[in-house]
N, C-alpha and C positions, 0 to 999 in steps of 0.2 A: 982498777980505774980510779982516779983523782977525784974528790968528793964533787967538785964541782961537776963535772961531767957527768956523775951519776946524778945529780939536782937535776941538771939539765936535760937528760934523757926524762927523767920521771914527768917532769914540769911537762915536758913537750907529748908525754903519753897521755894526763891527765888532760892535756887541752885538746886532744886527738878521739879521746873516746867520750869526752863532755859534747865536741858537736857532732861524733855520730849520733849519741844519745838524740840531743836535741833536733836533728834534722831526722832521725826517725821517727818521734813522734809528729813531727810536723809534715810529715809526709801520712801517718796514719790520720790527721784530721783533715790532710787536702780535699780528698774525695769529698767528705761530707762536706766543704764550703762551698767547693764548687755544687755541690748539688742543691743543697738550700739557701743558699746565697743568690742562684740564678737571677733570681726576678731582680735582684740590686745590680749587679755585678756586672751581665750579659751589656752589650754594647747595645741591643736590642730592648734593653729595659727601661722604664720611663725615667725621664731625667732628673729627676727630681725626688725621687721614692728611695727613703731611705728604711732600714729594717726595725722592724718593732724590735725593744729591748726583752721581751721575753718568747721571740720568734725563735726555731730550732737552729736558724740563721746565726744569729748569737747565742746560741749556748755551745754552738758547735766554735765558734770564735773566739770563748771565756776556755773551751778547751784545751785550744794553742797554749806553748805556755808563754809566759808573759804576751799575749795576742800578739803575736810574732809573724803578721798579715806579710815581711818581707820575703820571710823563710818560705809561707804558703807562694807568694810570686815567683819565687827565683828559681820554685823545682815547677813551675806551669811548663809541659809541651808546646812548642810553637806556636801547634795549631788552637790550645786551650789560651794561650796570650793571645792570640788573635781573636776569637769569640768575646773576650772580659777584657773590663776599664783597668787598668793596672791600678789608677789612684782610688776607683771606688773601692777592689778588694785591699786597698793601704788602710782608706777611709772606715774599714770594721774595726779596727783598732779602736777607736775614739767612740764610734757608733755602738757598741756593745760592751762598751766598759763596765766594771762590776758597779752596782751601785751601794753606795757605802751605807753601813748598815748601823741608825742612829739609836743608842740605846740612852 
């Protein structure tokens, strides 16, 4: 095979198993957002109540990696998009950011 074609196959394997990787983990923290997230996230939940920065809510969110709240959206079931705010679980991104550490 011609160098380039072998670049090209490696390049397209390395991108192939970088977003298994990532979309594995990000399916391994879904559960838990959806579960301690609820009281924010649920369409049911009050409007205005946003998560304490040291609730399991965000630590489960500092998880994701880079807080990757789309990755958590885009694998939600039907019926789990229909129960949750799609913008509130966007909104843990921003709401549970690390807080930077002043030395």
């Amino acid at each position: 095979m011609p160098p380039k074609v072998v670049a090209i196959l490696l390049l397209l394997l390395s991108v192939t198993i970088s977003l298994h990787h990532a979309a594995g983990e990000c399916t391994e923290t879904q559960e838990a957002i959806l579960e301690n997230c609820k009281g924010y996230i649920r369409k049911d939940a009050p409007p205005r109540k946003v998560p304490a920065h040291k609730s399991y809510c965000c630590i489960k969110v500092r998880d994701v990696p880079e807080r990757d709240m789309e990755c958590i959206y885009v694998l939600l079931a039907d019926q789990e998009k229909d129960e949750n705010i799609e913008q509130r679980i966007l909104n843990l991104k921003v709401f549970c950011k690390p807080v930077p550490v002043m030395m």
